[in-house]
BABAMAR-74483 format. One record per atom (N, C-alpha, C, O): residue in one letter; x, y, z. Coordinates in steps of 0.2 Angstrom, whole numbers, plus 5000, padded with zeros to 4 digits. Atoms other than C-alpha are relative to their C-alpha. Last residue first. Layout:
BABAMAR-74483
AXYZ...
//
This chain:
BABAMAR-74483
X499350025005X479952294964X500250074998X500750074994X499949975007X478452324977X500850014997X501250045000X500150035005X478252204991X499850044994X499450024990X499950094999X478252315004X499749984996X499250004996X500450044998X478452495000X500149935000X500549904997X500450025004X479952594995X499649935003X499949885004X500050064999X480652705008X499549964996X498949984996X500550044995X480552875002X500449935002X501049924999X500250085001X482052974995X499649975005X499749985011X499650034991X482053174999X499649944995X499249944992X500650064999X481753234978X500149975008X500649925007X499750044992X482853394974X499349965003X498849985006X500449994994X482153474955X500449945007X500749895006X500050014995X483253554942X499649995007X499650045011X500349984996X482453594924X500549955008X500649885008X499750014995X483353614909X499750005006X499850065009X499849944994X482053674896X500549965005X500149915007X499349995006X481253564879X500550055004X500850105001X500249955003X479553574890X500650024995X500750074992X500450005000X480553484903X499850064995X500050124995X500449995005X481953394904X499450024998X499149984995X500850065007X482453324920X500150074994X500350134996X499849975004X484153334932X499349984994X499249944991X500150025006X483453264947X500250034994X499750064994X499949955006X484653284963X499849994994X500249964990X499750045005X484253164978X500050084994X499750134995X500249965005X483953214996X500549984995X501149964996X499549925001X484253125011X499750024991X499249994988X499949944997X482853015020X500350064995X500150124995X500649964998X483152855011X500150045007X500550045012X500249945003X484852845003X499450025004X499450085006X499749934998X485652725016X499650084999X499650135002X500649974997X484252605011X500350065004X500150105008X499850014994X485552544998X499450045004X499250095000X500050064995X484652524981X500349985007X500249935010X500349984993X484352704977X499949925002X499649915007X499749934996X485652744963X499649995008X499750035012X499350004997X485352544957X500250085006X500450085012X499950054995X483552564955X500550005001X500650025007X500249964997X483752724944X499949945006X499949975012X499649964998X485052644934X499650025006X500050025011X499650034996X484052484931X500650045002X501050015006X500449994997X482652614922X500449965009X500349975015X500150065001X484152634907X499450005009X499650055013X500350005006X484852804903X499649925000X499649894995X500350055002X485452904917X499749964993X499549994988X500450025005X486953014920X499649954998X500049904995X499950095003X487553024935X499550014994X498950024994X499850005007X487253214941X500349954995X500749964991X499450004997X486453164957X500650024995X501150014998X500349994989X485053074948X501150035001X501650014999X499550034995X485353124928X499549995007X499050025009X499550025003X484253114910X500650015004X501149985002X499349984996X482553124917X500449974996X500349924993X499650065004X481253164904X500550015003X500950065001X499249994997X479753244912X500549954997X500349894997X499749965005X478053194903X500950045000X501350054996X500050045006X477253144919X500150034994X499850084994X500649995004X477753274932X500049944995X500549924993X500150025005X478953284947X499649984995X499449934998X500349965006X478653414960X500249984991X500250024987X499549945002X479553364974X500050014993X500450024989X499649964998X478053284981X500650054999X500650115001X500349954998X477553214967X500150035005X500450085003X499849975006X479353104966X499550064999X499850114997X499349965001X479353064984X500050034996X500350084997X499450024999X477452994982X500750055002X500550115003X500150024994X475853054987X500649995001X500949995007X500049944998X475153014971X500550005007X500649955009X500550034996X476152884961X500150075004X500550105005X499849984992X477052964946X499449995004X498950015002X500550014996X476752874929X500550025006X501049995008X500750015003X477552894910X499649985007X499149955006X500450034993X479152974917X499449984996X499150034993X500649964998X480352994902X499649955004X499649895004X500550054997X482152914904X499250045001X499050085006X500049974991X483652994894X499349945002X499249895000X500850024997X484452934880X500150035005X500650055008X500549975005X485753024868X499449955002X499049944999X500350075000X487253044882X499350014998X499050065000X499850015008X488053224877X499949915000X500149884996X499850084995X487553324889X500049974993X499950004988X499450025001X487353534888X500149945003X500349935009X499850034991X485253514891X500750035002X500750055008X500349934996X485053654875X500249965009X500449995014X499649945000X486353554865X499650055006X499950095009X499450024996X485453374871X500550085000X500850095005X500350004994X483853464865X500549965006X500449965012X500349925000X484153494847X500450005007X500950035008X499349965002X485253334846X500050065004X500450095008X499849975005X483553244850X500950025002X501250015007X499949925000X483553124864X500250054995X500850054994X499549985002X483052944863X499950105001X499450145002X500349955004X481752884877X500650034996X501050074999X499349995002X482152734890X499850044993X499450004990X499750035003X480552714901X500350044994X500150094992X499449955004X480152784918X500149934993X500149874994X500050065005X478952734931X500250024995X499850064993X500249985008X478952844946X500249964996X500649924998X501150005001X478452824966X500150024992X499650064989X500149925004X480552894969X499249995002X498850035005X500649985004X480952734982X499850074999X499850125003X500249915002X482552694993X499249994993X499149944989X499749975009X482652514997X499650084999X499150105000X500249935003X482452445014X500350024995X500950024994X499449954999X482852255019X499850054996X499750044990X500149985006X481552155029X500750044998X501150075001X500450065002X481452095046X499950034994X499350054993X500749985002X482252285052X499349934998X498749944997X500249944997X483652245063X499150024998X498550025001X499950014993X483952055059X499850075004X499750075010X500850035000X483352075042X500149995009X499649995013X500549965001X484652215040X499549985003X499050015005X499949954996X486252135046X499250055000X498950085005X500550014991X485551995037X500250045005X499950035010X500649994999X485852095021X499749955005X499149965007X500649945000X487552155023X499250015003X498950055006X499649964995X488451995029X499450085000X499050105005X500450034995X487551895016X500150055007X499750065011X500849995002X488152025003X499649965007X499149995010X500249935001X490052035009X498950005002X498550025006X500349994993X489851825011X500150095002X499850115007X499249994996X489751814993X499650025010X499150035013X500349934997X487851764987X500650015004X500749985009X500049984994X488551604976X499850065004X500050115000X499549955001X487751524959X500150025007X499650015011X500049984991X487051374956X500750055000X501250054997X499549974999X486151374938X500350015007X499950045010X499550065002X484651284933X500850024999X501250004995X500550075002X483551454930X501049945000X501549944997X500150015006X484551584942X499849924996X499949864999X500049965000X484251634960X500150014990X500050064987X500749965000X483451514967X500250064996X499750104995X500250035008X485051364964X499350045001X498850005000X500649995002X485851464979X499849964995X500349974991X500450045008X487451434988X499450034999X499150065004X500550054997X488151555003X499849974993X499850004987X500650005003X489751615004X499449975001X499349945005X499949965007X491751625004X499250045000X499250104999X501049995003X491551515020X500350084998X500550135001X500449934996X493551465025X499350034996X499450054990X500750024996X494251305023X499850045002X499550045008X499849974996X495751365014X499649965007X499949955013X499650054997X495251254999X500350015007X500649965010X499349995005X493751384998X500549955002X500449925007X499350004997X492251345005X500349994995X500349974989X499450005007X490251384998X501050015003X501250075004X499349965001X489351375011X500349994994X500449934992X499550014995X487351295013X500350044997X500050094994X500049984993X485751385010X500849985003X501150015008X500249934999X485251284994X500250015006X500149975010X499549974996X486051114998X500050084999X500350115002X499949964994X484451034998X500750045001X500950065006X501049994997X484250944982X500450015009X500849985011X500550044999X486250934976X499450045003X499450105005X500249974995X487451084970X499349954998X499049964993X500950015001X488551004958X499550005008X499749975013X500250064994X490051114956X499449985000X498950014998X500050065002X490551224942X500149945007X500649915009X499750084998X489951354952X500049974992X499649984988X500550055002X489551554947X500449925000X501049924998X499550074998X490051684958X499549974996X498949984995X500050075004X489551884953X500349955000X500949954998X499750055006X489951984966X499649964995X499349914997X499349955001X489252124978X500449964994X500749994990X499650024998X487252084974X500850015001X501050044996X499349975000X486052204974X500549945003X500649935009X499549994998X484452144972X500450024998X500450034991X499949944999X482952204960X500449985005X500350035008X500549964996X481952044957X500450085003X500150115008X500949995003X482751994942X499650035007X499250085006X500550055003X484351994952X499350044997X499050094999X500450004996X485852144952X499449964997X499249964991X500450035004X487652124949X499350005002X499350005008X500750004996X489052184956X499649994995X499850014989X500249934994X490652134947X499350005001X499049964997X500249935005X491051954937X500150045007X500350025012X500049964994X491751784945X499950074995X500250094990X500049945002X491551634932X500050035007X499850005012X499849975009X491851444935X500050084996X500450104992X500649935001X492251424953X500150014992X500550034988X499649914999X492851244955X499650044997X499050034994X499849975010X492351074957X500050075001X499950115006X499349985001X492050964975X499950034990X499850004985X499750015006X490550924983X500350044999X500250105002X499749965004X490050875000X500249984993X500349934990X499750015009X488850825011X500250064996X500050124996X499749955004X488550855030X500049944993X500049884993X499250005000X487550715041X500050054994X499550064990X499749984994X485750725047X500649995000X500949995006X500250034994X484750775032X500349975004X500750025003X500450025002X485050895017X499649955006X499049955006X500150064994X486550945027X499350004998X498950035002X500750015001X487451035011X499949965008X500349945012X500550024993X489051115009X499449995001X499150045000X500849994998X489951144992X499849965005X499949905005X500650044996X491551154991X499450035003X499250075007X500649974998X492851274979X499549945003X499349914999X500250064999X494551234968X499350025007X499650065011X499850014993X494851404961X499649955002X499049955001X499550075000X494851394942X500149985008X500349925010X500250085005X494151564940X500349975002X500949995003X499649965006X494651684958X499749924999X499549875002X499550075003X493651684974X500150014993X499850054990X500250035006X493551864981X500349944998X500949934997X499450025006X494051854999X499650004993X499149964993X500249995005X492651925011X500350014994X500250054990X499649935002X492851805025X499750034994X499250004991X500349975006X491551705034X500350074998X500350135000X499749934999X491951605051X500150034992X500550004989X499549995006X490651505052X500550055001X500450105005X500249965003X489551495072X500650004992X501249994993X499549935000X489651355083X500150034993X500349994988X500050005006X488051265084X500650055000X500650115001X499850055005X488051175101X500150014992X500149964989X499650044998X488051325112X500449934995X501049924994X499149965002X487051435101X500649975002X501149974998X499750055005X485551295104X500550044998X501050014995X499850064998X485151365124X500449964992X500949924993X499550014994X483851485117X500449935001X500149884999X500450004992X482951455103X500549985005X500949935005X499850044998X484051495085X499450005008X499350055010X499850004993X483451645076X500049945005X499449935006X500250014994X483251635058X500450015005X501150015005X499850014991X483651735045X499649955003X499049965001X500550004994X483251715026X500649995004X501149975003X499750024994X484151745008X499450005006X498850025005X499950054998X483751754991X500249965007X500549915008X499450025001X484251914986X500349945004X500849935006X499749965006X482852004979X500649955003X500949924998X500250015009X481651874989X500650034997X500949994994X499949985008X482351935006X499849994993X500150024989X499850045006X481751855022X500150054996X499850104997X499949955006X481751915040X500049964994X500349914995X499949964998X481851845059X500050054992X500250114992X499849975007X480951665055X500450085003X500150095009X500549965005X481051585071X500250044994X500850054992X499649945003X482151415075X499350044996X499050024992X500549985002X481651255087X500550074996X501150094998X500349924994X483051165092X499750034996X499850034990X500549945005X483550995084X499950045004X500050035010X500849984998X484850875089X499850064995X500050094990X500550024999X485950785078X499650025004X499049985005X499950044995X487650845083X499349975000X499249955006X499550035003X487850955067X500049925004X500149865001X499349954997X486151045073X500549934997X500249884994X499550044998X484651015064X500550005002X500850055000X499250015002X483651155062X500149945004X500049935010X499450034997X481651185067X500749994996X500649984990X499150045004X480551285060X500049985003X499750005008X499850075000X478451295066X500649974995X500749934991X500250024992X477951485060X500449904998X500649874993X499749964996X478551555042X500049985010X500350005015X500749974993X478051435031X500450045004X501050025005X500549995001X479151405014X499349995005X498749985003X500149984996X481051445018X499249984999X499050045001X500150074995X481751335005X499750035006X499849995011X500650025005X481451504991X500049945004X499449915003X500849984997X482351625006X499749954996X499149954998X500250005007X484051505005X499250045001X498850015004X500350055003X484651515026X499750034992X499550094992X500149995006X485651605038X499949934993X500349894992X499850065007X485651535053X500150044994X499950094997X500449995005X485951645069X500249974993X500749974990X500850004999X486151595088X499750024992X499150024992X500150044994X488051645088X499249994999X498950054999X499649994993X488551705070X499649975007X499049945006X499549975001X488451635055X500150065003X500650095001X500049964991X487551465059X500650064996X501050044993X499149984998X487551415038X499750015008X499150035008X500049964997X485851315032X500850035004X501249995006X499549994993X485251185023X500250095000X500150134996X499449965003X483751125016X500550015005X500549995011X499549944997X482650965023X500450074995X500850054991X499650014998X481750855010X500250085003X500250145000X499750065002X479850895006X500850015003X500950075006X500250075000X478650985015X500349944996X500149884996X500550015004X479451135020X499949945000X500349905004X500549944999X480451235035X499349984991X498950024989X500650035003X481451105040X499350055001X498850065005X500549944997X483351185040X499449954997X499349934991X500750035005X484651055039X499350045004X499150045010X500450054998X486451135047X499449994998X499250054996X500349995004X488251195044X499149955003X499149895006X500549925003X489051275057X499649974994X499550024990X500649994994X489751095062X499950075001X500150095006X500550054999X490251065043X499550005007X498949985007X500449965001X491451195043X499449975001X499050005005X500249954996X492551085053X499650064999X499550105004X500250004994X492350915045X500050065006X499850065012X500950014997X492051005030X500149975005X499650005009X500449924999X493751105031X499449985001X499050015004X500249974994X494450925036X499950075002X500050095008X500750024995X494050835023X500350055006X499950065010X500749985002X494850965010X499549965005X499049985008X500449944999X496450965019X499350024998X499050065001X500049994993X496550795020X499850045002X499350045005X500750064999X496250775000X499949985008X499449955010X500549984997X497650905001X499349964999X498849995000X500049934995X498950825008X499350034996X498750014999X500250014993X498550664998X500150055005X499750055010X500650025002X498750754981X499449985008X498950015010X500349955001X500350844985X499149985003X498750005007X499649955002X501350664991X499550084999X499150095004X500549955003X500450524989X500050074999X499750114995X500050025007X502050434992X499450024997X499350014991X499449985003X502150515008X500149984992X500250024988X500649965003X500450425011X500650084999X500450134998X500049944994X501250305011X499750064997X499550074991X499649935001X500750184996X500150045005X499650075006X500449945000X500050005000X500450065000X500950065004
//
């Protein structure tokens, strides 16, 4: 039989890979919040799981599995749809046996060897293949903000939604998801998760700035790009302001054709979402740059908080 001297690179790290899941592994744990096979779940910090929002499907009656096979009851503390994520809260007493990830915010680089974490039911599983693409911020069909683009070449089984995403280092890069695009498993860096349970944990939800206007992408004469002085040839006209909103209030009009926020020049309705995606914005005042009547007009809009369940 070969020493394991004579396995030499390969055999070191086929060591060091089991023994990131067997230590990431007890923060990873099987979340039973629907009716078919368990999901799973990261502990990511004392008492708090973080978990896939689309495996989250009742809000009352969770429970988690702990690494050590017990169960302890866990409430909902917030979900996200835009960015696929859920809290829960652990019930007293189970922080002790779930000890918490430790969750850097390395970007993982193409080619990088990468595991997937699952506890679909009462032991961990893993798999092994590498990060296939790594892009910049990106934002989901439902209007998140995510800090990275991660896309797995790894096979992300039935329950491992929610789990980690590990570097050969053994350190949680992430969270898994196959919710977030069709037939594709991609990661929510631990930046993002870090961000947006800080939120649901304060507020049970995560706040997005909101104007109240619905804007589509409109070319810009020459004429009237001379008279604005700007030299990007779309701007965005307003075809509905909700009453009552931020944008009537500061005296924006249907027929208005915004062409900057803040003097950023806009040209697409995913710009206008982007400038007000962190909930930083809301309260402070925005600078619209519109068009009006073939006239340069500056109007100052305080940013709302944009209602629940509106995109």
């Amino acid at each position: 039989m070969p020493s394991s001297a004579a396995g030499g690179p390969l055999t070191a790290l086929s060591n060091e890979l089991a023994a990131a899941v067997e230590t990431v592994g007890r923060s990873v744990v099987a979340v039973h919040a629907r009716r078919r096979i368990p999901a799973s779940g990261v502990v990511w910090q004392p008492g708090i799981v973080v978990a896939a929002h689309h495996t989250i499907q009742r809000d009352d009656d969770i429970t988690v599995t702990l690494h050590d096979g017990t169960t302890a009851a866990a409430t909902l503390a917030g979900r996200d749809p835009s960015t696929d994520l859920a809290v829960l809260r652990l019930a007293d007493g189970a922080s002790a046996a779930a000890p918490p990830a430790s969750p850097v915010s390395d970007v993982p680089r193409v080619g990088q060897l990468a595991l997937a974490l699952g506890r679909p039911g009462a032991s961990v599983t893993a798999s092994l293949g590498i990060v296939s693409a790594v892009g910049g911020e990106w934002r989901t069909w439902q209007g998140g903000t995510i800090d990275r683009f991660v896309r797995l070449d790894v096979a992300v089984y039935d329950g491992f939604s929610g789990g980690p995403l590990v570097d050969a280092a053994g350190r949680v890069v992430g969270v898994n998801t196959s919710g977030l695009a069709r037939a594709t498993a991609l990661t929510v860096p631990a930046a993002t998760v870090s961000r947006v349970a800080a939120q649901l944990l304060s507020r049970g939800h995560v706040a997005r700035g909101w104007l109240g206007i619905a804007t589509q992408p409109v070319r810009l004469p020459a004429a009237l790009r001379r008279e604005l002085n700007i030299e990007h040839d779309i701007g965005l006209v307003v075809v509905n302001v909700e009453p009552d909103s931020p944008a009537d209030r500061g005296g924006v009009l249907i027929g208005d054709v915004l062409v900057s926020l803040d003097d950023r020049p806009v040209s697409d309705p995913a710009d206008v979402l982007a400038a007000l995606a962190g909930g930083e914005r809301i309260g402070a005042a925005i600078a619209l740059g519109v068009a009006r009547a073939g006239r340069a007009e500056r109007l100052t809009v305080t940013v709302g908080e944009r209602p629940r369940g509106r995109r």
